[in-house]
N, CA, C and O atoms as a Tinker XYZ file with bonds, in Angstrom:
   440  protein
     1  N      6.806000  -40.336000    5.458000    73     2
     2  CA     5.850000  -40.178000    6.546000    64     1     3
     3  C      5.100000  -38.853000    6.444000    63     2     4     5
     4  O      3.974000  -38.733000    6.927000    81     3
     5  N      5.598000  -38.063000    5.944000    73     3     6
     6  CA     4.959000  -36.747000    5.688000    64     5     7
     7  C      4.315000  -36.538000    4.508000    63     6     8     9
     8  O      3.472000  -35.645000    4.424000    81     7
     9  N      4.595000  -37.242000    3.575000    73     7    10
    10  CA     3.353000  -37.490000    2.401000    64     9    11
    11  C      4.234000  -37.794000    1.151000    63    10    12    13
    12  O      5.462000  -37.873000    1.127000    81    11
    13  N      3.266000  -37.965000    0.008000    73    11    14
    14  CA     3.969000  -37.975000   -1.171000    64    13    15
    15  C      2.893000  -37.983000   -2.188000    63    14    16    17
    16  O      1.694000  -37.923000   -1.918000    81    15
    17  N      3.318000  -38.048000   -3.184000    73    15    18
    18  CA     1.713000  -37.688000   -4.727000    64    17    19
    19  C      1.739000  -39.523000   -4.959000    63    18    20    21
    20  O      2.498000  -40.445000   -5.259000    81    19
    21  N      0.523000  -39.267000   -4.629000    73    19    22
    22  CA    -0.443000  -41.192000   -4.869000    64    21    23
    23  C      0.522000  -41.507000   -6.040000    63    22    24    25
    24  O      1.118000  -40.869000   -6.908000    81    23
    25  N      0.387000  -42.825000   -5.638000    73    23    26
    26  CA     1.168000  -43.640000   -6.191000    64    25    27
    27  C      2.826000  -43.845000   -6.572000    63    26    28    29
    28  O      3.485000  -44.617000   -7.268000    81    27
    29  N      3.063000  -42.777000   -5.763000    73    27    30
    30  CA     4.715000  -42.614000   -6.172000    64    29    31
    31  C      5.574000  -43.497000   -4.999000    63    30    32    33
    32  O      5.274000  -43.382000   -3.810000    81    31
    33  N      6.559000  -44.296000   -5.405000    73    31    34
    34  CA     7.252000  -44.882000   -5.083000    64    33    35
    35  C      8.682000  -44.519000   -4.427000    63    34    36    37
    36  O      9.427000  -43.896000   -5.185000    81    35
    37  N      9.107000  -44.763000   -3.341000    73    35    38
    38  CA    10.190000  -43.906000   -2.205000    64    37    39
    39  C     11.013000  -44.838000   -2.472000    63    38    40    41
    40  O     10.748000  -45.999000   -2.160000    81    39
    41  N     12.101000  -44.519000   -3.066000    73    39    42
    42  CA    13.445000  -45.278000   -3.152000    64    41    43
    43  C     14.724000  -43.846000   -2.821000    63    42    44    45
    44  O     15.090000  -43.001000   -3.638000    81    43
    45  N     15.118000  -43.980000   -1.517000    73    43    46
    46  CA    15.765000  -43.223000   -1.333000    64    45    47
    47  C     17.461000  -43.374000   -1.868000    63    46    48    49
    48  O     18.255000  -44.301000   -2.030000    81    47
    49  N     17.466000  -41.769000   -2.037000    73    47    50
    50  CA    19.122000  -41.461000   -3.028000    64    49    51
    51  C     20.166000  -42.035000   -1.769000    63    50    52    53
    52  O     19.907000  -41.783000   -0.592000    81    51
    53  N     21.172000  -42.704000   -2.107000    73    51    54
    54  CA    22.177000  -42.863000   -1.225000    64    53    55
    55  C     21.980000  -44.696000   -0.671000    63    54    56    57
    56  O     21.192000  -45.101000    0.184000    81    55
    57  N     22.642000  -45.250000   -1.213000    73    55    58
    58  CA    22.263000  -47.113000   -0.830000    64    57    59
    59  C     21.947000  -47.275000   -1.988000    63    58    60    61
    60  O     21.960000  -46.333000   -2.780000    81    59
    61  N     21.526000  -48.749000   -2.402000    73    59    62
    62  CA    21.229000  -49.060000   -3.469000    64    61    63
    63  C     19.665000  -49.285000   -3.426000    63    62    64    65
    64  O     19.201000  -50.415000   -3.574000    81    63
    65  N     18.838000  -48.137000   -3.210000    73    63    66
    66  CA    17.538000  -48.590000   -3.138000    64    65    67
    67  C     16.924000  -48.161000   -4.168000    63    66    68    69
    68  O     15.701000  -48.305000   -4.179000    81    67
    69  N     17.747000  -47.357000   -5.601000    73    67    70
    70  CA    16.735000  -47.139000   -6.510000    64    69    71
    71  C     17.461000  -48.154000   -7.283000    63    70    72    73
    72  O     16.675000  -48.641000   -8.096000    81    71
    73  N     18.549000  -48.642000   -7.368000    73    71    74
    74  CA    19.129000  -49.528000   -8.667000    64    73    75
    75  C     18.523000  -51.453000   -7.936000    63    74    76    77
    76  O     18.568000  -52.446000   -8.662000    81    75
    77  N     18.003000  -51.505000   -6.363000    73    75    78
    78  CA    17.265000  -52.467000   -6.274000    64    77    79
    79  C     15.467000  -52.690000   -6.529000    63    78    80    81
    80  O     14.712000  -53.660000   -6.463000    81    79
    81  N     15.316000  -51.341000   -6.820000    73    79    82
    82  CA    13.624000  -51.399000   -7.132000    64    81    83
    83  C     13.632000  -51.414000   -9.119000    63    82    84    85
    84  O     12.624000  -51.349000   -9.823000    81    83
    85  N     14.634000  -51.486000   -9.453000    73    83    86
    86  CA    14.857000  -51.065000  -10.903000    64    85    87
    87  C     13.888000  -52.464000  -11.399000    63    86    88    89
    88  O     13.252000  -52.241000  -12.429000    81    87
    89  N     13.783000  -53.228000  -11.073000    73    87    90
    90  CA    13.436000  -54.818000  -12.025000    64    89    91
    91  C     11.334000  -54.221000  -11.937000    63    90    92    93
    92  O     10.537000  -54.221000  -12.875000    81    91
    93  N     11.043000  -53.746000  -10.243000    73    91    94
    94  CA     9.981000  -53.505000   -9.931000    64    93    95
    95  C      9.006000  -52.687000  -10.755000    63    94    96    97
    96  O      7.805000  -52.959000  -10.766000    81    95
    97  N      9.605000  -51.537000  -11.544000    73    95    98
    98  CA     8.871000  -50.393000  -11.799000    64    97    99
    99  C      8.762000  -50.698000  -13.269000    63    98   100   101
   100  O      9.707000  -51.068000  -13.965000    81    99
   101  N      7.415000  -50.494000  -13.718000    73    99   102
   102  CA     7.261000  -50.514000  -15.169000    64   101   103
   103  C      7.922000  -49.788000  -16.021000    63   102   104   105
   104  O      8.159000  -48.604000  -15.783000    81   103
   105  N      8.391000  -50.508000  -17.351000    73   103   106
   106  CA     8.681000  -49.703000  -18.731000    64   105   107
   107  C      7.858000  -49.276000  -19.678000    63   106   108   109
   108  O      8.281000  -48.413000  -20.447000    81   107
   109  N      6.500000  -49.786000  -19.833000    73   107   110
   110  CA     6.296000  -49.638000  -20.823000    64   109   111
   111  C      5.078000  -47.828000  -20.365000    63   110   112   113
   112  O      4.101000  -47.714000  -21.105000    81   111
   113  N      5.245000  -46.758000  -19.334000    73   111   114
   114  CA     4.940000  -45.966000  -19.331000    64   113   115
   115  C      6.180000  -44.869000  -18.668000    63   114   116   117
   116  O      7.197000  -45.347000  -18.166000    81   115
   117  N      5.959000  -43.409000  -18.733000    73   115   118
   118  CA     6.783000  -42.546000  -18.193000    64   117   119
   119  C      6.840000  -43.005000  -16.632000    63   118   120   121
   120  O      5.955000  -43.605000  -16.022000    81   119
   121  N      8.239000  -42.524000  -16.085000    73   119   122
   122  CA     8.273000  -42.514000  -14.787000    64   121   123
   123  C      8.668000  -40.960000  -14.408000    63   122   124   125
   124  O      9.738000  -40.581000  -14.883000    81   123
   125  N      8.004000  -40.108000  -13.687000    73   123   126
   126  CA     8.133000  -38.813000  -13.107000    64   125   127
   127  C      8.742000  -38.911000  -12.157000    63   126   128   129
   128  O      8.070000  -39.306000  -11.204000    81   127
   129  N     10.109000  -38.663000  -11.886000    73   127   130
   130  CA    10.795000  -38.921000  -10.440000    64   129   131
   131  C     11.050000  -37.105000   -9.681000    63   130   132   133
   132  O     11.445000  -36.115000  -10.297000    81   131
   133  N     10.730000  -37.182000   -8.467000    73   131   134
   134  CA    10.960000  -35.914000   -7.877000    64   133   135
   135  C     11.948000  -36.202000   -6.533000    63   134   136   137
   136  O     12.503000  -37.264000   -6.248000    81   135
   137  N     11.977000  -35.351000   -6.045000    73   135   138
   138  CA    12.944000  -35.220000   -4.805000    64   137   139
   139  C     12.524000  -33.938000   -4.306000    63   138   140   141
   140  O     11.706000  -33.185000   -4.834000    81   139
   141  N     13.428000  -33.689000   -2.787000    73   139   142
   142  CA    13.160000  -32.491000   -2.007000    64   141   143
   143  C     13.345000  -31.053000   -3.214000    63   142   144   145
   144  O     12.303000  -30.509000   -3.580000    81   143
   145  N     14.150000  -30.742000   -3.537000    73   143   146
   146  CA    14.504000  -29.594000   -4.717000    64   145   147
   147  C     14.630000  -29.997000   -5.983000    63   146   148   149
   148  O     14.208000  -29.142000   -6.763000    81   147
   149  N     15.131000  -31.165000   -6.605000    73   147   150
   150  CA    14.800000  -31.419000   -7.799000    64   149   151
   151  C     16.221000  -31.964000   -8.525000    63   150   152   153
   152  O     16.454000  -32.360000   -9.667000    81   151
   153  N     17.377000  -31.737000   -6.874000    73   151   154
   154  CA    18.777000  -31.782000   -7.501000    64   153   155
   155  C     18.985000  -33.410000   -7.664000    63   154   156   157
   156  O     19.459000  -33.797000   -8.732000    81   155
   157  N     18.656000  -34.366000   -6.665000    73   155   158
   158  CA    18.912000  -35.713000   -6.882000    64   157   159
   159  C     18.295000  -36.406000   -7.969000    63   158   160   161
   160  O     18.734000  -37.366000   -8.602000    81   159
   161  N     17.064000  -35.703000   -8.118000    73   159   162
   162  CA    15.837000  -36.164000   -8.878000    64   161   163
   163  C     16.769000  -36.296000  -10.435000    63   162   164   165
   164  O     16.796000  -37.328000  -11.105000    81   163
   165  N     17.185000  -35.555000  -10.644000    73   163   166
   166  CA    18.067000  -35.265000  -12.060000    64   165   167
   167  C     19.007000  -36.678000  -12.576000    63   166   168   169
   168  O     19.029000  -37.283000  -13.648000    81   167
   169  N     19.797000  -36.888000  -11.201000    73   167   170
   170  CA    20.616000  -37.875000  -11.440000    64   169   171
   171  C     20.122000  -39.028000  -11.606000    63   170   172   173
   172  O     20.482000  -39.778000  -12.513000    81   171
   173  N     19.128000  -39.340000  -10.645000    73   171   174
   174  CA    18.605000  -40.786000  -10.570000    64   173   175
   175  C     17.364000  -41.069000  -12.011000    63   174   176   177
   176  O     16.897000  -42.199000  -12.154000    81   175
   177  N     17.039000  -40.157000  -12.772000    73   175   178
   178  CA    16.589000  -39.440000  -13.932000    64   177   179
   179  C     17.199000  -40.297000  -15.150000    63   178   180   181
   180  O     16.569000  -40.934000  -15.994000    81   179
   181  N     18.806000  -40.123000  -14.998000    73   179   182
   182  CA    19.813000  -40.190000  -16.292000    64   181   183
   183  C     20.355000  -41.796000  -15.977000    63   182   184   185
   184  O     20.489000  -42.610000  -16.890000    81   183
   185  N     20.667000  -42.141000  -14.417000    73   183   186
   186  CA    20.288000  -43.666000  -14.418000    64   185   187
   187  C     19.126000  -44.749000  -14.717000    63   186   188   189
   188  O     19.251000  -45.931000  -15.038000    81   187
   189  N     17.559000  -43.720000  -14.445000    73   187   190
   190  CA    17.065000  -44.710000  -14.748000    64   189   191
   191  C     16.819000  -44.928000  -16.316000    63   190   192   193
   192  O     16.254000  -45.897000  -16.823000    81   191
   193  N     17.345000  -43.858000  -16.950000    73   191   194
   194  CA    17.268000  -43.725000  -18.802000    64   193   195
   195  C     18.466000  -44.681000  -19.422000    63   194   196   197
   196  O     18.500000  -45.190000  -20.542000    81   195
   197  N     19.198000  -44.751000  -18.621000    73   195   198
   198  CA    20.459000  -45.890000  -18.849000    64   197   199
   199  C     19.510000  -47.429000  -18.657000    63   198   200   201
   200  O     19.613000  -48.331000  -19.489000    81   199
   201  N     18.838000  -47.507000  -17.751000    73   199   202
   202  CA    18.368000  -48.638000  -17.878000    64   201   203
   203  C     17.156000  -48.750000  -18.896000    63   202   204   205
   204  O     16.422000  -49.739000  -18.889000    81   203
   205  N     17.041000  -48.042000  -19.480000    73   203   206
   206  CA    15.598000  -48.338000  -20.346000    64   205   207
   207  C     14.610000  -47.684000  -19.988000    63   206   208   209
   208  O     13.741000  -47.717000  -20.859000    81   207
   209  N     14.276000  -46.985000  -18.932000    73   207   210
   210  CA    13.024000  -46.257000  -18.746000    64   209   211
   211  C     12.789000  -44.947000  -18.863000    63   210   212   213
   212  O     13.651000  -44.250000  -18.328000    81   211
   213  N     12.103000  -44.502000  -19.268000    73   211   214
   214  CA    11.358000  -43.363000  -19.566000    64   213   215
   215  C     11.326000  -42.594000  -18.630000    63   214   216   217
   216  O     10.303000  -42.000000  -18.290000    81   215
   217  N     12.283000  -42.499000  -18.147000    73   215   218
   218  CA    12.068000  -41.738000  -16.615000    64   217   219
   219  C     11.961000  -39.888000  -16.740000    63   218   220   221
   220  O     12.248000  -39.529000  -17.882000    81   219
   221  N     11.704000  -39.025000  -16.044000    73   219   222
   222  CA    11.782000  -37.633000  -16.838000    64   221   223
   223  C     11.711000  -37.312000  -14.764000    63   222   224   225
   224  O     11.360000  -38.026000  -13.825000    81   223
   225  N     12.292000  -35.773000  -14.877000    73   223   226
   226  CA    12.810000  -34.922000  -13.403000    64   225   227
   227  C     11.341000  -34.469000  -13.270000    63   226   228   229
   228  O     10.729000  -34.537000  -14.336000    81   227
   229  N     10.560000  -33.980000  -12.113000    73   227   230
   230  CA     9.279000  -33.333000  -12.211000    64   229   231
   231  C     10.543000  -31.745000  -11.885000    63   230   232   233
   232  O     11.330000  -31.626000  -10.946000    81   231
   233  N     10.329000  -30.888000  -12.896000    73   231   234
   234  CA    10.913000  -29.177000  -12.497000    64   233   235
   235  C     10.385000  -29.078000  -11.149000    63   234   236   237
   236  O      9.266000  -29.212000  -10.655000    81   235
   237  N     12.248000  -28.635000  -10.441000    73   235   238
   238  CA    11.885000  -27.973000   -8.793000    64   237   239
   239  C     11.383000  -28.950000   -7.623000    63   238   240   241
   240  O     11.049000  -28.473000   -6.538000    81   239
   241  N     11.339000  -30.360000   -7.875000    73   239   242
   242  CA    11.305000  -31.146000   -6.676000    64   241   243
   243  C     10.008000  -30.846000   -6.504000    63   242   244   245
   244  O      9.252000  -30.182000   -7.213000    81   243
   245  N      9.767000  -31.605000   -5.124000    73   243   246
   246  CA     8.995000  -31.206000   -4.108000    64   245   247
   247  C      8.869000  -29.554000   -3.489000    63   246   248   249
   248  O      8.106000  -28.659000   -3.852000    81   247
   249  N      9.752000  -29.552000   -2.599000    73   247   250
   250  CA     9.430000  -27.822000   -1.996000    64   249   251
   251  C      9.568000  -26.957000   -3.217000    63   250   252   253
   252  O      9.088000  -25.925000   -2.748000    81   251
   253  N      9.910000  -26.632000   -4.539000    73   251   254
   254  CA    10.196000  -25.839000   -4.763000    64   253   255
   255  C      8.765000  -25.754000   -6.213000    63   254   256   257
   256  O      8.259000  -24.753000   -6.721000    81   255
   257  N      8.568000  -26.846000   -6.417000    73   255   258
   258  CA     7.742000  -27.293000   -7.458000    64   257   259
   259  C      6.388000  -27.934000   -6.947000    63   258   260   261
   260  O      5.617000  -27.088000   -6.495000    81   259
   261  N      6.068000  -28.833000   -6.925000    73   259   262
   262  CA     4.544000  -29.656000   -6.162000    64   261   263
   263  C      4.258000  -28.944000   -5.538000    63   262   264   265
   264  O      3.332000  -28.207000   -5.875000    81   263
   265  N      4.929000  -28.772000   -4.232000    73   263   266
   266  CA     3.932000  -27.740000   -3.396000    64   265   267
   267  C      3.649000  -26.481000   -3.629000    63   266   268   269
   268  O      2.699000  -25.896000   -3.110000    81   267
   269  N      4.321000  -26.061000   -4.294000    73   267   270
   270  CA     3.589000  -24.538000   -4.909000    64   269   271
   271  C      2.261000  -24.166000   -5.973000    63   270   272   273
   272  O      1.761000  -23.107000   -6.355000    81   271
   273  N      1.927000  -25.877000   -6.275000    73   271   274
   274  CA     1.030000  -25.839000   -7.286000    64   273   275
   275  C     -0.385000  -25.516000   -6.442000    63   274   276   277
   276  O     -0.526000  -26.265000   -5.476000    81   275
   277  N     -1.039000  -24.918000   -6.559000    73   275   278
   278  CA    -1.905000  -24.720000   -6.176000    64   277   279
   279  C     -3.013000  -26.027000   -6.293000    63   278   280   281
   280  O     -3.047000  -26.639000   -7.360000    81   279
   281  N     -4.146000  -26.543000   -4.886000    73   279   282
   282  CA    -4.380000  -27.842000   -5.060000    64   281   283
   283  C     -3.607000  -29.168000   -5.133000    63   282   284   285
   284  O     -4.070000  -30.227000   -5.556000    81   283
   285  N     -2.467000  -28.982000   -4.702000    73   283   286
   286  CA    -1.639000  -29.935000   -4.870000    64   285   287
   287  C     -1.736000  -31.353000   -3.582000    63   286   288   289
   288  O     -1.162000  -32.435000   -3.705000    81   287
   289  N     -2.618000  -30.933000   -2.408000    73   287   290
   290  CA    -2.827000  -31.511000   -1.540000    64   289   291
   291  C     -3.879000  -32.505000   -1.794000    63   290   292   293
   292  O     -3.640000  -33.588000   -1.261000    81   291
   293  N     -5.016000  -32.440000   -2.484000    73   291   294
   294  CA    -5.708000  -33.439000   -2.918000    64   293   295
   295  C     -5.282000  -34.928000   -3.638000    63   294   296   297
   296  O     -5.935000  -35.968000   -3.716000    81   295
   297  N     -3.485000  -34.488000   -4.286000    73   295   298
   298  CA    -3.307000  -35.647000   -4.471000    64   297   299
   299  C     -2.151000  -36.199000   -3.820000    63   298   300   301
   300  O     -1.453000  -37.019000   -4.416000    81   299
   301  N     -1.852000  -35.776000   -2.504000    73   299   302
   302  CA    -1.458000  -36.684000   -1.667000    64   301   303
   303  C     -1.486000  -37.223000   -1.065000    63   302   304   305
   304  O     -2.647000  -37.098000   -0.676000    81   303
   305  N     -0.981000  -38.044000   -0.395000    73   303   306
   306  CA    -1.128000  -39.421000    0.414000    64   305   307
   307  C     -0.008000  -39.695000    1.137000    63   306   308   309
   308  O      1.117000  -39.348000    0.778000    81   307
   309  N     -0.344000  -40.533000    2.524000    73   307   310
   310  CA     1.100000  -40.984000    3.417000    64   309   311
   311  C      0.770000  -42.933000    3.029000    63   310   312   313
   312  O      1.527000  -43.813000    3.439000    81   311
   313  N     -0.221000  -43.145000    2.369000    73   311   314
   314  CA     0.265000  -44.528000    2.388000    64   313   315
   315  C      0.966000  -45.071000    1.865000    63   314   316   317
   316  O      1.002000  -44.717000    0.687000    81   315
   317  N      1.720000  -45.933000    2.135000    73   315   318
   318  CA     2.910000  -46.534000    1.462000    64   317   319
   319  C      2.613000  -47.269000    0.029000    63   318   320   321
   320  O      1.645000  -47.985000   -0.229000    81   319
   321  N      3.495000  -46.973000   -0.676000    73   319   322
   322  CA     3.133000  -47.522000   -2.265000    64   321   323
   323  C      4.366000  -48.546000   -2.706000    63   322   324   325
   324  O      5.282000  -48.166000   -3.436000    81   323
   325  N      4.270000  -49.972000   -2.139000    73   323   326
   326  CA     5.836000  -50.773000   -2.449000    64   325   327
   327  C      5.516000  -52.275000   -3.574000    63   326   328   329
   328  O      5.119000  -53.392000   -3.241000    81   327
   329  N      5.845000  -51.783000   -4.864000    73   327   330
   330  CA     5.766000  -52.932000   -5.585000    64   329   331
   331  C      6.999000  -54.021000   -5.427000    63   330   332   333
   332  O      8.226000  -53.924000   -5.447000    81   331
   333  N      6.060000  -55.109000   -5.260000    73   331   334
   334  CA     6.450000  -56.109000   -4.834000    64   333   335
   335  C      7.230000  -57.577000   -6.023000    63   334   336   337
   336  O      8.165000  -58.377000   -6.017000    81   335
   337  N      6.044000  -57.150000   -6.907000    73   335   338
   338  CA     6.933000  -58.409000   -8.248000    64   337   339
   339  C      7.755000  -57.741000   -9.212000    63   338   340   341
   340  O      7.751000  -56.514000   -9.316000    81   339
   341  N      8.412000  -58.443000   -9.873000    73   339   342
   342  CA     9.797000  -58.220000  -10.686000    64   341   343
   343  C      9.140000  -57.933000  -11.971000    63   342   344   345
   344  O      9.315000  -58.945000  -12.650000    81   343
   345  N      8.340000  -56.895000  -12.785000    73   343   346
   346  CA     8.190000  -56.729000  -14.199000    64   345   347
   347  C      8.913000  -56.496000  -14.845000    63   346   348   349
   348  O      8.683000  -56.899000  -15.985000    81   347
   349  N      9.968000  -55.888000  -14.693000    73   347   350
   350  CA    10.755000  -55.176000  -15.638000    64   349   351
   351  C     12.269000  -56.358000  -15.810000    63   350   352   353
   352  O     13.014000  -56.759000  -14.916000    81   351
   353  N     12.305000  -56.701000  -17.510000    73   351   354
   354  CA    13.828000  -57.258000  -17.110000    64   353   355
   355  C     14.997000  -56.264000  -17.518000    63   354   356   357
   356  O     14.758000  -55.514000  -18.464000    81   355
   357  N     16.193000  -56.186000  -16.924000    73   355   358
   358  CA    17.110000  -55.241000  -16.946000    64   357   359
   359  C     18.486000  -56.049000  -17.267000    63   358   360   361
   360  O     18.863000  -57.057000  -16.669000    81   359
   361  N     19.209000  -55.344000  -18.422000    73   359   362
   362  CA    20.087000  -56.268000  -19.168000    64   361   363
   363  C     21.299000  -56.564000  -17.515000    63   362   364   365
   364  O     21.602000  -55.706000  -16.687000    81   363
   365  N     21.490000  -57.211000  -17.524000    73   363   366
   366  CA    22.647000  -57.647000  -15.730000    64   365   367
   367  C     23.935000  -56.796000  -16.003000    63   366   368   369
   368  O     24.421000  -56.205000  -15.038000    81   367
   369  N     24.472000  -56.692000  -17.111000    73   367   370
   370  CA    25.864000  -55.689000  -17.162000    64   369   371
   371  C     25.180000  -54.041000  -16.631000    63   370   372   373
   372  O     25.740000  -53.453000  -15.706000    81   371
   373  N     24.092000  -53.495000  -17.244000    73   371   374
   374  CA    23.390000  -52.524000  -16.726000    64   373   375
   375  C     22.841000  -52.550000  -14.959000    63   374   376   377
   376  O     23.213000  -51.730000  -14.120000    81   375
   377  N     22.188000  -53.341000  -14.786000    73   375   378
   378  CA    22.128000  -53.596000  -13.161000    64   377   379
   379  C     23.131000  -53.656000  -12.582000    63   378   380   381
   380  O     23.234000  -52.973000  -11.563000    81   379
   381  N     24.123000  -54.401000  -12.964000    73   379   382
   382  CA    25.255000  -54.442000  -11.839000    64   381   383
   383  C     26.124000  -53.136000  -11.986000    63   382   384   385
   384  O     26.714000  -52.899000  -10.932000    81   383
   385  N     26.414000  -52.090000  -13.121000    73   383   386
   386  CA    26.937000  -51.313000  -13.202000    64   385   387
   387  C     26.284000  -49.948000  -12.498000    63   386   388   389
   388  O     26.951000  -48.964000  -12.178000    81   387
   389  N     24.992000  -50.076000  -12.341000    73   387   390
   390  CA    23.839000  -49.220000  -11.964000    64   389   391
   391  C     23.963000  -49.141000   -9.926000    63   390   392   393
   392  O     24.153000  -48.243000   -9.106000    81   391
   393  N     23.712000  -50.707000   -9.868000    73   391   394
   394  CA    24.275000  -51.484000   -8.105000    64   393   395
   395  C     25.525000  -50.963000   -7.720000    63   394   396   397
   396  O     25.575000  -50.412000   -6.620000    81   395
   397  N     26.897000  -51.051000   -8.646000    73   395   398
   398  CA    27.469000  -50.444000   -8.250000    64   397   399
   399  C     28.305000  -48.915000   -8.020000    63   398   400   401
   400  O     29.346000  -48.568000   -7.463000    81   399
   401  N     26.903000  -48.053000   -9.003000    73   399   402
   402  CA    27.224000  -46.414000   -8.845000    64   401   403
   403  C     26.597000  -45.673000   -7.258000    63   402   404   405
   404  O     26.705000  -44.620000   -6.631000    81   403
   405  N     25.899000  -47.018000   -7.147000    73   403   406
   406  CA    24.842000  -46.332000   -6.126000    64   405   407
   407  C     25.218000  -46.820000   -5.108000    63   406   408   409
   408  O     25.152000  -46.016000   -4.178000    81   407
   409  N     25.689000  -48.033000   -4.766000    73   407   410
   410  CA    26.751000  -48.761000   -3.711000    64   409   411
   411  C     28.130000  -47.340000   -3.357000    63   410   412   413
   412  O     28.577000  -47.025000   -2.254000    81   411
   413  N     28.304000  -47.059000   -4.011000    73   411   414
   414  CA    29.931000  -46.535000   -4.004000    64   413   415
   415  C     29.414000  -44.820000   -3.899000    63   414   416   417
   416  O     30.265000  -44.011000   -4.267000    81   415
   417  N     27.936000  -44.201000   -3.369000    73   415   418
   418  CA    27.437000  -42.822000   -3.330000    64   417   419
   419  C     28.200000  -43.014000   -1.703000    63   418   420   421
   420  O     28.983000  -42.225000   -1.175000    81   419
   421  N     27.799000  -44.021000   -1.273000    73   419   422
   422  CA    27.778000  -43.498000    0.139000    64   421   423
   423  C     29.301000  -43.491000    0.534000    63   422   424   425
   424  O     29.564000  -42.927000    1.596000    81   423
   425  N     30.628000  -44.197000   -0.380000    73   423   426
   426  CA    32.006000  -43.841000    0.048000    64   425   427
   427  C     32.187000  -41.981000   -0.400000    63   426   428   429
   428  O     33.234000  -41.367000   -0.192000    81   427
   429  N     31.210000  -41.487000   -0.888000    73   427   430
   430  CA    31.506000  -40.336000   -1.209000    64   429   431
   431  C     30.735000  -39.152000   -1.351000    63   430   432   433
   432  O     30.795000  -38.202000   -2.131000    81   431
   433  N     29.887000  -39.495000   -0.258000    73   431   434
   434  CA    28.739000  -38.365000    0.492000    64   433   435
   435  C     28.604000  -37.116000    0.944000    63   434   436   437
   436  O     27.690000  -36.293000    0.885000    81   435
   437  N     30.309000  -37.124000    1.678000    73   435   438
   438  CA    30.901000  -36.360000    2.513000    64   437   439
   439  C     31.597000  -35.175000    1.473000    63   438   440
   440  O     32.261000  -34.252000    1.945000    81   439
């Protein structure tokens, strides 16, 4: 609700909402994943490279990185960006092993 860089896609850490958008997001280009500081961004980084994608951390998140770039407001946006069809296929021993790292964050949050 407070913004994000066009075209980037909100699958929040904690639930299975990045190992259920996994089929959604293209392979055949980089995926730049960020977060508030840059610490979740890392992990969900090395899962989505387990599944095949090109995924890479943007250095420093959001607060610590993007917004310090000078001009960085021109390329954001609050509209919602939610792909909807299945492009990507993902081998099922990888998905379900992926479903269930991210299922089992929230027995261990605390």
């Amino acid at each position: 609700a407070k913004g994000h860089v066009q075209g980037a896609v909100n699958a929040p850490w904690g639930g299975t909402a990045i190992s259920d958008i996994l089929v959604k997001l293209p392979q055949d280009k980089p995926l730049y994943v960020y977060c508030y500081s840059g610490q979740t961004a890392g992990q969900a980084v090395h899962t989505l490279n387990v599944a095949g994608f090109d995924a890479r951390s943007v250095n420093l998140g959001f607060n610590f990185g993007i917004s310090k770039v000078e001009g960085y407001e021109a390329v954001m946006t609050q509209e919602a960006n939610v792909p909807t069809e299945a492009i990507t296929v993902i081998d099922p021993a990888v998905q379900e092993a992926l479903h269930s790292y991210y299922a089992g964050l929230s027995d261990v949050k605390d």
